[in-house]
C-alpha positions as CSV (number, residue, x, y, z in Angstrom):
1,X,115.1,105.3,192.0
2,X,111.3,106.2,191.6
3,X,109.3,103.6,190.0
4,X,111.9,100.5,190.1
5,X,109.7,99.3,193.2
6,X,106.8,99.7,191.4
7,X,108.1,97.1,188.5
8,X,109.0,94.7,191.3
9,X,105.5,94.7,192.7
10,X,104.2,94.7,196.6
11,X,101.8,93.3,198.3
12,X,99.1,95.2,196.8
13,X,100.2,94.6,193.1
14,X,102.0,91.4,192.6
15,X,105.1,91.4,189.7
16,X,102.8,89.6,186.9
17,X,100.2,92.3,187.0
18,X,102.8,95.1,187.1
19,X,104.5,93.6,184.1
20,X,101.1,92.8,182.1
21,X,100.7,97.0,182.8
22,X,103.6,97.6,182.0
23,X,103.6,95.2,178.4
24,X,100.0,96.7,177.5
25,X,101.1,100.7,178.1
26,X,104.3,99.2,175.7
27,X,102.5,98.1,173.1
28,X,99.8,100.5,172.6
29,X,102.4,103.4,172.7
30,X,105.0,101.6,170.5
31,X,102.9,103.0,166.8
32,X,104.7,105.4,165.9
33,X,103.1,108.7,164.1
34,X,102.9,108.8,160.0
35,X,104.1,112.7,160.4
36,X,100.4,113.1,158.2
37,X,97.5,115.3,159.7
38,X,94.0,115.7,158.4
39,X,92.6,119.2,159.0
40,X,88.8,119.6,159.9
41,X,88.2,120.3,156.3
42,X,89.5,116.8,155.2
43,X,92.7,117.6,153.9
44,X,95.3,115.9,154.0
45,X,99.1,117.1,154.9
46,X,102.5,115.3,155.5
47,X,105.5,117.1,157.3
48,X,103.0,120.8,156.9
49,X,102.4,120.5,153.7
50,X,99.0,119.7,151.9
51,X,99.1,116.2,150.1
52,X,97.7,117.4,146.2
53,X,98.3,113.7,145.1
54,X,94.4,112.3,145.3
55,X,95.8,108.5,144.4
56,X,97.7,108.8,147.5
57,X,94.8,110.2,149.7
58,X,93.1,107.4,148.5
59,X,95.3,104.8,149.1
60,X,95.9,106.1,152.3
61,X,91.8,106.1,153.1
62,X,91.9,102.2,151.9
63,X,93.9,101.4,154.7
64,X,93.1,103.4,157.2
65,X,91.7,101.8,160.5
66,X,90.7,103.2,163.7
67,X,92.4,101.0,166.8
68,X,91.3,100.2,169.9
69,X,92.3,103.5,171.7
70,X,90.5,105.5,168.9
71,X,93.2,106.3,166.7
72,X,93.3,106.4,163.2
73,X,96.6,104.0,161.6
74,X,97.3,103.3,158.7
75,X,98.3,99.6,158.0
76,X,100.0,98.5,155.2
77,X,101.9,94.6,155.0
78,X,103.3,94.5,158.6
79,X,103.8,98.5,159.2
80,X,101.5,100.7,161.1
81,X,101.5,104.4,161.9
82,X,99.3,106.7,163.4
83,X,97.4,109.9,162.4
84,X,96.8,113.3,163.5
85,X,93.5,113.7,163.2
86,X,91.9,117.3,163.9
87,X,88.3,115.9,164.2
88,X,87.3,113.5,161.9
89,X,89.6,111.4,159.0
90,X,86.4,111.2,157.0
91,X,84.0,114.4,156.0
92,X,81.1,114.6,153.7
93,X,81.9,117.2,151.2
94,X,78.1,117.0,149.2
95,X,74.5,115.9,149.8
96,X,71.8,114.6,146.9
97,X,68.9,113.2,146.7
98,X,69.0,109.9,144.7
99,X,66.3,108.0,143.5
100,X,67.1,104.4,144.1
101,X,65.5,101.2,142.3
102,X,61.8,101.2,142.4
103,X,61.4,104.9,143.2
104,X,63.2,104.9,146.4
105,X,64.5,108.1,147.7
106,X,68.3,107.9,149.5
107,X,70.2,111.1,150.2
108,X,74.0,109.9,148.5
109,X,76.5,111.6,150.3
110,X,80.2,112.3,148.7
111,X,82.9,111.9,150.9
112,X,86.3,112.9,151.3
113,X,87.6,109.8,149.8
114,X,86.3,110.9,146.9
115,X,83.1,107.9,147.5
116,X,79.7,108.1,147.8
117,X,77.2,106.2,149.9
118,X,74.1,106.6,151.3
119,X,73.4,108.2,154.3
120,X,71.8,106.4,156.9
121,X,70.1,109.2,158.9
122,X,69.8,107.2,161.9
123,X,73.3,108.0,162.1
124,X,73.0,111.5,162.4
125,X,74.0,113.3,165.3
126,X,74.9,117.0,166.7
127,X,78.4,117.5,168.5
128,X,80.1,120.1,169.9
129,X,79.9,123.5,168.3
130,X,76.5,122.3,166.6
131,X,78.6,120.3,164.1
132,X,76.5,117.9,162.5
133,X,78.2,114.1,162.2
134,X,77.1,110.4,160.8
135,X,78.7,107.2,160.4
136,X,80.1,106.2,157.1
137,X,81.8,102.4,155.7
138,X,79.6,100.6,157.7
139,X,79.4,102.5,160.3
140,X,83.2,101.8,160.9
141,X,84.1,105.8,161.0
142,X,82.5,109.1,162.1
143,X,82.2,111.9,159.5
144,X,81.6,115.5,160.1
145,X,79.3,117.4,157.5
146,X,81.0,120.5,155.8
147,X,79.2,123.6,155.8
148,X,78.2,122.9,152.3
149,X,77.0,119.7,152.7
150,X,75.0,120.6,155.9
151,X,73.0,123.3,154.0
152,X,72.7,120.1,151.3
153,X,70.7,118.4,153.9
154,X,68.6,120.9,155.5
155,X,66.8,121.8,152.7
156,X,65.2,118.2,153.3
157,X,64.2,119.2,156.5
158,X,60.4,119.6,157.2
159,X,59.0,120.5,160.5
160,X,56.8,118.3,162.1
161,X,55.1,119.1,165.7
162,X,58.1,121.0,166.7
163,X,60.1,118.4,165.3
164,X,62.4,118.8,162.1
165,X,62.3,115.3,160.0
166,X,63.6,114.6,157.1
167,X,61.4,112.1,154.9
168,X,63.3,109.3,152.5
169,X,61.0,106.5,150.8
170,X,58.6,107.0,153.0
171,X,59.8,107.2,156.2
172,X,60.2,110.1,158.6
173,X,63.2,110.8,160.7
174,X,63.7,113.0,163.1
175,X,66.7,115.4,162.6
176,X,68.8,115.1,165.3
177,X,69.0,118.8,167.8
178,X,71.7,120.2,169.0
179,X,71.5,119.7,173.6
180,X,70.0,123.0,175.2
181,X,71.9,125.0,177.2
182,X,69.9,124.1,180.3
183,X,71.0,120.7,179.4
184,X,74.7,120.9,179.7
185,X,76.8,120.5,182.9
């Protein structure tokens, strides 16, 4: 039988590392999915159809973690189950420009979650397709900027020396650009 003399090890692989394997590949498959997909658009669907209720898209976002292969799961008491995530579980839907305690300037993003937070634009960056993505909650999750929300944030855009920037209380940053084609593979 294939593999059986794998699990009993050789010379090359002793039994305890083949069983380690064989325990890790166990336990990071055993999470089984939540039948729930988020679209690239941010919504929500269980079983095909689109989740209207925003209380449970919500509940769902508060316990939503991403583990240590990437995935999103949901955790809730001692259960966990995965996601089907089409790009990212977070998007920002709308951009404005707030003006913060003593006259600072922040760009308040709202997010699929129905939140908002600040963007931090050190966080921006360009992926593929020219989609434009930050990190949101702490910098715990990716989010991918909606068409809407994109057009939001370029009319903050200012160019520089052949640089775009977008300036918030003061500072300049440089608006991330999408790679060249000379500079892909």
């Amino acid at each position: 039988m294939p593999g059986v003399k794998a699990l009993r090890g050789s010379a090359h692989q002793p039994r305890h590392f083949t069983l380690r394997l064989l325990r890790a590949m166990i336990e990071t498959d055993d999470i089984p999915p939540c039948l729930i997909r988020i679209d690239r658009e941010g919504r929500w669907f269980h079983k095909g159809l689109e989740m209207l209720r925003r209380d449970f898209v919500r509940f769902f976002y508060e316990h939503m973690e991403m583990d240590s292969r990437g995935r999103y799961v949901i955790r809730l008491s001692n259960q966990t189950c995965y996601l089907d995530v089409e790009d990212t579980a977070f998007v920002v839907r709308r951009v404005v420009l707030d003006s913060a305690e003593e006259g600072e300037e922040r760009l308040l993003m709202r997010l699929s979650d129905d939140t908002e937070e600040a963007l931090n634009p050190e966080t921006l960056h360009v992926g593929e397709e020219n989609v434009l993505y930050c990190r949101v909650k702490d910098g715990r999750f990716p989010a991918r900027f909606l068409r809407a929300a994109y057009y939001q944030l370029t009319e903050r855009l200012e160019e520089e020396g052949g640089e775009y920037v977008i300036s918030l209380g003061g500072k300049k940053h440089v608006f991330p650009q999408p790679p060249s084609p000379r500079s892909l593979p």
